[in-house]
N, C-alpha and C positions, 0 to 999 in steps of 0.2 A: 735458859731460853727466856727469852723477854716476851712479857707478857704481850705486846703488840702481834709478836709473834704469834702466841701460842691463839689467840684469836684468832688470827688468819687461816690458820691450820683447823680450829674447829669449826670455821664458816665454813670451811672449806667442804668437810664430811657431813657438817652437821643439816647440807644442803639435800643430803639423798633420801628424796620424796617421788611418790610415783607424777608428781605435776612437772615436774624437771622433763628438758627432753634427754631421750638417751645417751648423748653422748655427754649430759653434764652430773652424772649419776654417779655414786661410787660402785667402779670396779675391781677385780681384782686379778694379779697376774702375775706369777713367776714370785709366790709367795708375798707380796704384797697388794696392799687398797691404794688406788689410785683413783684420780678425775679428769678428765680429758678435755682440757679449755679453747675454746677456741676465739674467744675475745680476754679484753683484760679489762677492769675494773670502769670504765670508762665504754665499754661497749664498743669500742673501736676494734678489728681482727688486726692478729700478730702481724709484726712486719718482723720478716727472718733477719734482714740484715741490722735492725735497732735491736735484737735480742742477740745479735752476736755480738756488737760492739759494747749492748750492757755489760755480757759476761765475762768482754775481756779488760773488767776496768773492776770485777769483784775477785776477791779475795777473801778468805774463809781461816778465822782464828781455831783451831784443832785441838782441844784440851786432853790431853792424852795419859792419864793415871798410871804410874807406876811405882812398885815399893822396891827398895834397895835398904839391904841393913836393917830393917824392919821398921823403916819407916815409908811414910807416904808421898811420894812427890806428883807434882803437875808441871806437866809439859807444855806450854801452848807454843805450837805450832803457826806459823804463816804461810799458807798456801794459795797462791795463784790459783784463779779459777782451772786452769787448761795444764795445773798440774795435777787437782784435785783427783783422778782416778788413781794415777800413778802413785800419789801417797798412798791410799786408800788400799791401792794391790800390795803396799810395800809390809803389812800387819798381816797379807795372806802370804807373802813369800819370808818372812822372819828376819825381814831387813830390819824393820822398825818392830817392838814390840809394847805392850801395855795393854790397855784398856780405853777404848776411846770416850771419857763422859762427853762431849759437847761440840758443837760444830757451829760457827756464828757467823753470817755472812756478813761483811763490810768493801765499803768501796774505800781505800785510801783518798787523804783531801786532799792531796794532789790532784788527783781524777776527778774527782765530783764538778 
């Protein structure tokens, strides 16, 4: 994970103070921590149809770990946003199998 990243991710939690209002707090649910945004970086609120049109232009590189013969391979996978769960189910139904290390979101430069 790239360290931009991994920033984002600890502004993220690292935000939960009782001065926040509640709904920018870390919670938690259905075994995981979560924060519930309702602006983006810019203080402007969501617009539903520019966050669907973002997600249908990302795509997510899938490193996926597995040994054969006793040695170690890597798999990366390219997965379309709006395929993304369907992979994901496919390591609970034993279609795909390994070890997932890494998950990377990128937009192809076509799209951008």
């Amino acid at each position: 994970m790239s360290e931009d990243i991994n920033k984002k991710v600890i502004d993220i939690f690292s935000k939960h103070s009782k001065s926040l209002p509640a709904a920018e707090k870390v919670k938690f649910y259905a075994g995981f921590n979560y924060v519930k945004l309702s602006k983006d970086t810019n203080g402007n609120k969501f617009n539903e149809e520019h966050l669907r049109n973002f997600s249908e232009k990302c795509h997510y590189i899938v490193s996926v770990m597995r040994k054969f013969d006793g040695q170690v391979y890597l798999y990366n996978y390219d997965v379309p946003n709006k395929d993304l769960f369907k992979f994901m189910k496919s390591f609970e139904e034993n279609t795909l199998d390994g070890e997932i290390i890494e998950i990377e979101k990128y937009i192809p430069e076509g799209l951008a």
